[in-house]
C-alpha positions as CSV (number, residue, x, y, z in Angstrom):
1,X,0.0,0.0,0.0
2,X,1.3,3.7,-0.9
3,X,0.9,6.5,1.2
4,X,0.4,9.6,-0.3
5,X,2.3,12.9,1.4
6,X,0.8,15.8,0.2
7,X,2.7,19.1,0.0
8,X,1.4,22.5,0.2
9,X,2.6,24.8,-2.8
10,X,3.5,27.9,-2.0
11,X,3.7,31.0,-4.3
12,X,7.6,32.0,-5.4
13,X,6.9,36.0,-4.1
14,X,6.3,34.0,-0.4
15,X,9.5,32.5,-0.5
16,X,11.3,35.7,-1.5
17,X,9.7,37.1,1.5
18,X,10.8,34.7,3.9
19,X,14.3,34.8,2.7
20,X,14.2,38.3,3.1
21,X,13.0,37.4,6.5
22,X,15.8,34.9,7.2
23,X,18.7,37.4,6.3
24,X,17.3,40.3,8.3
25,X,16.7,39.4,11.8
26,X,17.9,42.4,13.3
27,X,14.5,44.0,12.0
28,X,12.9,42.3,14.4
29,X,15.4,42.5,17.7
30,X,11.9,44.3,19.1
31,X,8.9,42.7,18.3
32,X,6.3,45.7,16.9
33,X,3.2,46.3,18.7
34,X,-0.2,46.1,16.6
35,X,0.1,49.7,16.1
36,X,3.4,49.4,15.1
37,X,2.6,46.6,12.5
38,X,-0.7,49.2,11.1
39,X,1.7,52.1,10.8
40,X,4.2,50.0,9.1
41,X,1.7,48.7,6.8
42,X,0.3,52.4,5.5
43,X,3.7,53.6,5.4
44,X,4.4,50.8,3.1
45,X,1.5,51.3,1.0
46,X,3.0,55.2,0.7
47,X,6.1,54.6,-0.2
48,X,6.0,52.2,-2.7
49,X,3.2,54.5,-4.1
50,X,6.0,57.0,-4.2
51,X,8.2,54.2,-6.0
52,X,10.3,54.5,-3.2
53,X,10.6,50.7,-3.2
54,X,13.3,50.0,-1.0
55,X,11.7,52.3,1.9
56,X,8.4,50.6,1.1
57,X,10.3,46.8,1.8
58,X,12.3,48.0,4.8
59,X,8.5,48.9,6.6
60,X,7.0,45.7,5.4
61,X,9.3,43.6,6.8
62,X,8.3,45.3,9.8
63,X,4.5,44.2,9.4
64,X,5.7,40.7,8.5
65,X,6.9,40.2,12.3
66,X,5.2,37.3,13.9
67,X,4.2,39.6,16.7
68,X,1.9,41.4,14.0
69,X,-2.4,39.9,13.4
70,X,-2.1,37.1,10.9
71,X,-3.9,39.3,8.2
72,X,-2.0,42.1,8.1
73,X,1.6,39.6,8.2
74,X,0.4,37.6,5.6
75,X,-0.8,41.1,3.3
76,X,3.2,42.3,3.9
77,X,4.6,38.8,3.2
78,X,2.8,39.1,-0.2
79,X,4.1,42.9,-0.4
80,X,7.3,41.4,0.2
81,X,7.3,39.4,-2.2
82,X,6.3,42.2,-5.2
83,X,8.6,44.8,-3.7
84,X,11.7,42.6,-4.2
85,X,11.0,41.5,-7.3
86,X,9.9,45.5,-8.6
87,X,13.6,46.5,-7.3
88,X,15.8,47.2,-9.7
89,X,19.2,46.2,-9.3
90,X,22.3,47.6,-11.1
91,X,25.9,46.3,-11.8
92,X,29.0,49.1,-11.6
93,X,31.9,48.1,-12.8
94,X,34.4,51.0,-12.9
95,X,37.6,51.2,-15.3
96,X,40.3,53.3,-16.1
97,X,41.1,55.2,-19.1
98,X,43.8,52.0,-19.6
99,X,41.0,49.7,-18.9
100,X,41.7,48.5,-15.6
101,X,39.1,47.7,-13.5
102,X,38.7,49.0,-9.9
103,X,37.5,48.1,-6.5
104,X,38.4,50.5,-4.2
105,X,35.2,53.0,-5.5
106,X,32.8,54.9,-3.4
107,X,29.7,55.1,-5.1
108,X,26.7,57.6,-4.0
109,X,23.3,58.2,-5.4
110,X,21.6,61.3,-5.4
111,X,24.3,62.4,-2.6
112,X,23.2,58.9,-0.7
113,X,26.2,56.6,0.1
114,X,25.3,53.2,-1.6
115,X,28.6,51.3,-1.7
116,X,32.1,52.0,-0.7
117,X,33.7,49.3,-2.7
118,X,32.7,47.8,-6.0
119,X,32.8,43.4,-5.8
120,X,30.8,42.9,-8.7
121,X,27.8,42.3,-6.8
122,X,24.2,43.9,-7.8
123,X,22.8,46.8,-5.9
124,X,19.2,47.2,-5.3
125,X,18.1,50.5,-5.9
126,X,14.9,52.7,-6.4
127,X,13.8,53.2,-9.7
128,X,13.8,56.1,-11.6
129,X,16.7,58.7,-13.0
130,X,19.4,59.2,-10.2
131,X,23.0,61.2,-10.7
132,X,25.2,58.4,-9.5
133,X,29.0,60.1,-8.7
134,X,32.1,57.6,-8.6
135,X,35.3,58.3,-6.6
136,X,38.3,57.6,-7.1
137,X,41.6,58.5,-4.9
138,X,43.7,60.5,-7.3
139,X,40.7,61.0,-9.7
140,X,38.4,64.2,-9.9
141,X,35.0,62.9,-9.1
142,X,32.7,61.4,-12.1
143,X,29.1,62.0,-12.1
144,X,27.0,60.2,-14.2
145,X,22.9,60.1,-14.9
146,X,21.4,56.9,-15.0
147,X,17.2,55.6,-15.7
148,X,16.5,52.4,-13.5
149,X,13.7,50.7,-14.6
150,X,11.3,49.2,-12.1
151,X,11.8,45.3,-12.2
152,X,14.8,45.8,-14.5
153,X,17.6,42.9,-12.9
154,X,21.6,42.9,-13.3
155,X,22.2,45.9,-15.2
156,X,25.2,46.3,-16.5
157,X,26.8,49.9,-16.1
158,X,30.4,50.4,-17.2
159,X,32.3,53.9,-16.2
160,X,35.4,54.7,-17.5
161,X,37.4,57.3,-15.9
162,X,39.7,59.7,-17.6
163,X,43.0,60.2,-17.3
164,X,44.7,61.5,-14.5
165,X,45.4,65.3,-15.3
166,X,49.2,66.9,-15.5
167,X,49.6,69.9,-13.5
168,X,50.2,72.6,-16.2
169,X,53.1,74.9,-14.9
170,X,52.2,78.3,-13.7
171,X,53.0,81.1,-16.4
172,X,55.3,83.4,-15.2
173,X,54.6,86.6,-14.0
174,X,54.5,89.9,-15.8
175,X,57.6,92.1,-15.2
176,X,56.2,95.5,-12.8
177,X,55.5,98.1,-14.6
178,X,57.6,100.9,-14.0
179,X,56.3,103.6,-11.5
180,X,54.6,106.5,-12.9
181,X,56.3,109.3,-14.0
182,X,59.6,107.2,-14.1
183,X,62.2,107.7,-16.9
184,X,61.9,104.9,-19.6
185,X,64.7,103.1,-19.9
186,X,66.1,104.3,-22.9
187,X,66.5,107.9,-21.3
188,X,64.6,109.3,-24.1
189,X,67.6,108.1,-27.0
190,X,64.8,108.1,-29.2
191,X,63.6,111.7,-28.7
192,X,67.0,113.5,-28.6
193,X,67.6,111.6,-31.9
194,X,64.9,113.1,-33.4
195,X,65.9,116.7,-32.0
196,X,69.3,116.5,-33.8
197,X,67.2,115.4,-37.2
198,X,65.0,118.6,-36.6
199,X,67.6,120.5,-35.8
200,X,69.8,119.6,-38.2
201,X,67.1,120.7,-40.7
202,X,66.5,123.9,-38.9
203,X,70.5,124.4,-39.3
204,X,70.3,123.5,-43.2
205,X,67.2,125.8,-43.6
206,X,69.4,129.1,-42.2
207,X,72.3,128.3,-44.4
208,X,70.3,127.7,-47.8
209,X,69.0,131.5,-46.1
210,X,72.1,132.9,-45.5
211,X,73.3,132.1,-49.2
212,X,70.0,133.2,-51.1
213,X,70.4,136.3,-48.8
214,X,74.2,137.0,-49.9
215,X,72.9,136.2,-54.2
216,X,70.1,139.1,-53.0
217,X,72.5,141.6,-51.8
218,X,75.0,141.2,-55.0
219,X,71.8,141.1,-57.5
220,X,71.0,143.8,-56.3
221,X,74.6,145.6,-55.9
222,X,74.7,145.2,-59.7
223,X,71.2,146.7,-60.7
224,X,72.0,149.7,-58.4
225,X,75.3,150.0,-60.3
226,X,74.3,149.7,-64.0
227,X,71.5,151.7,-63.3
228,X,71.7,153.9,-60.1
229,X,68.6,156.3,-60.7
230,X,65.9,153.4,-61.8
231,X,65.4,154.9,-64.9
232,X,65.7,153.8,-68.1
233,X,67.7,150.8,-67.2
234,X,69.1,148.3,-70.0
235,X,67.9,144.7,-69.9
236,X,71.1,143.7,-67.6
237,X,70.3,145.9,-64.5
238,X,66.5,145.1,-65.2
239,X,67.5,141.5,-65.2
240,X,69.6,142.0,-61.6
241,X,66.5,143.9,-59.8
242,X,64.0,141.2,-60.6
243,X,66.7,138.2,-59.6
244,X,67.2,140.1,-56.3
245,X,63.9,140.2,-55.7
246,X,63.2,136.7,-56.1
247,X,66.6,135.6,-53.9
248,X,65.4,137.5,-51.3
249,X,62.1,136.0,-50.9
250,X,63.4,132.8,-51.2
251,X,66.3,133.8,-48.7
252,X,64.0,135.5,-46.1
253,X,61.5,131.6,-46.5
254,X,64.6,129.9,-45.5
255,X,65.8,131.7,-43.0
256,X,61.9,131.5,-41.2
257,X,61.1,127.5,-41.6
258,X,64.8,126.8,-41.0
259,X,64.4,128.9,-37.6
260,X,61.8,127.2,-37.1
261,X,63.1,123.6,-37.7
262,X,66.0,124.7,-35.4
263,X,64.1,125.4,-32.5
264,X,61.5,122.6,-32.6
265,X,64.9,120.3,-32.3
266,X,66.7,122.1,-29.6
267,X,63.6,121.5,-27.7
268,X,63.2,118.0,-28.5
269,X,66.3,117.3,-26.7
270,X,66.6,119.5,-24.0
271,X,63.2,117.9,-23.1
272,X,64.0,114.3,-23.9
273,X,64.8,112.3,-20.2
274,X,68.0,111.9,-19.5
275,X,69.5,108.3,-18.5
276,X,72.8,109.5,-18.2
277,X,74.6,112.9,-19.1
278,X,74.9,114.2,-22.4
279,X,76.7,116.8,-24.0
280,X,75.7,118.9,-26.8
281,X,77.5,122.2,-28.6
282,X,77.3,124.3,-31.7
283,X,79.4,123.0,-34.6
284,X,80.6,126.1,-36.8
285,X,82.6,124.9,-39.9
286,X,83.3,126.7,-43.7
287,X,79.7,126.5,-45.3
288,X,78.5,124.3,-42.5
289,X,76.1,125.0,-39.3
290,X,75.1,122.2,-36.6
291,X,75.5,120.7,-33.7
292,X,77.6,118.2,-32.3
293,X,77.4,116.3,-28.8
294,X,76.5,112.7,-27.2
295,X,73.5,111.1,-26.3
C-alpha cells in the first residue's frame, strides 16, 4: 500500500519574502506592537506609491513580524514578495582610461552613500533617474545620470574614468610696470635723436637762407650799379632787380622754416629724459652749421 504525502505549494513571491525574513533578523530584535505593525503597513503602502521601493520593503518587513495579526503579516509577506521582485538592481563596474578595473570605488546616489567598494555584486536601488558620482583616490569625481527601470535585474553599467590630469606649470609673471612718472629706460635716446634730425634741418634751412640772402644783396649791388637812378635801365640791370627780388624771398622763407626747424629740435632734446649725461654744442665749420654732442 502507498501512502500519499501531500505538500502544500507555495507561491515563489512568499519565498522571496521569507528569505528576506531569514537574512534580516535584526529588523525584528523588538517585536512591533499592533500599532506598530498598522503604521508600518500604511507607510508601506505610501512609499511604494512613491516608488520608493526599498523604503516601502524595509517597513513591510516590519508588518511581516510574527508579533503582527495574521492578516496584516500575511498582506506584507505578499508585499514582500512584489517589492523585491519590482527593485531594480544595477551592476558598476568602474575602469580606467587603460582599462583596468577597480575596487576601491565609493559610489553615492543622489548624494546617498550606496557602496564604498565595488565586488561585482548587484545593488538594489529605487527606480527612476538618479545622478550616481564615482570616486576615485587621485581622480576628480565622475558623475554620471542613469534611468532604473522598475523590475529591471543585473544591469550592466560600465564607467570609465579619464586620465589623471598633469599639472600645467604656472606662467610666469609679468615684469612690474615701471612707477609712474619714471624715466623709460632708454633715457629718451629716441627723442633726442629726433631733436638733432630737426635741428639739423632747422641748421640746413638758415644756411640755404644765408646764401639766397648773400645772391640778394649782390643782385642787387649790380642793378643799383648799371643803373643807379631806376630809370631807363638796359635789360642787364632790369634783369639784376628782378633776380634780387626773387633771392630774397626765397632767402627770407629759408631763414623762417629753417628757424623754425632749429628750434623745434633744440627743444626736443633739451626735453628728452635723461638716463645719463649728455653733451651737446654748436658746430661752426666753412659752409657748414650744426651741432655736435653725445647722447
Amino acid at each position: 500500500m502507498r501512502a500519499l504525502l501531500s505538500i502544500p505549494v507555495v507561491p515563489f513571491f512568499t519565498v522571496a519574502a521569507l528569505a528576506t525574513l531569514a537574512v534580516a533578523p535584526s529588523a525584528f530584535a523588538a517585536n512591533p506592537t499592533v500599532g506598530d505593525c498598522l503604521s508600518a503597513t500604511e507607510t508601506s503602502l505610501k512609499l511604494r506609491t512613491d516608488h520608493k521601493l526599498r523604503a516601502a520593503r524595509v517597513q513591510a518587513l516590519t508588518c511581516s513580524s510574527a508579533s503582527c495579526p495574521a492578516e496584516v503579516r500575511e498582506e506584507c509577506l505578499h508585499r514582500m514578495g512584489e517589492l523585491n521582485a519590482a527593485v531594480p538592481t544595477v551592476v558598476f563596474t568602474v575602469k580606467t582610461a587603460a582599462g583596468d578595473e577597480l575596487a576601491a570605488v565609493n559610489v553615492t546616489m543622489d548624494g546617498e552613500a550606496v557602496a564604498d567598494h565595488l565586488d561585482g555584486s548587484a545593488l538594489s536601488l529605487d527606480p527612476g533617474s538618479h545622478q550616481f558620482t564615482f570616486d576615485v583616490a587621485g581622480q576628480p569625481p565622475l558623475t554620471k545620470t542613469v534611468i532604473l527601470h522598475e523590475g529591471e535585474k543585473n544591469r550592466r553599467e560600465t564607467i570609465v574614468l579619464g586620465p589623471i590630469a598633469v599639472p600645467i606649470a604656472a606662467a610666469p609673471a609679468p615684469l612690474p610696470a615701471p612707477p609712474a612718472g619714471a624715466a623709460p629706460s632708454s633715457g629718451g635716446h629716441g627723442q633726442r635723436v629726433a631733436g638733432f634730425v630737426v635741428g639739423g634741418a632747422g641748421a640746413a634751412g638758415i644756411i640755404v637762407g644765408s646764401i639766397f640772402g648773400g645772391l640778394t644783396f649782390s643782385a642787387w649791388g649790380s642793378a643799383h650799379t648799371a643803373c643807379p637812378t631806376n630809370k631807363n635801365c638796359d635789360a642787364q640791370a632790369v634783369s639784376d632787380r628782378s633776380s634780387s627780388v626773387t633771392d630774397g624771398t626765397v632767402s627770407t622763407a629759408a631763414f623762417i622754416v629753417g628757424g623754425a626747424l632749429l628750434a623745434g629740435g633744440v627743444a626736443l632734446y633739451l626735453l628728452a629724459p635723461k638716463a645719463h649725461e649728455a653733451t651737446v654744442g654748436l658746430m661752426l665749420s666753412p659752409g657748414a652749421l650744426g651741432f655736435q654732442g653725445t647722447f
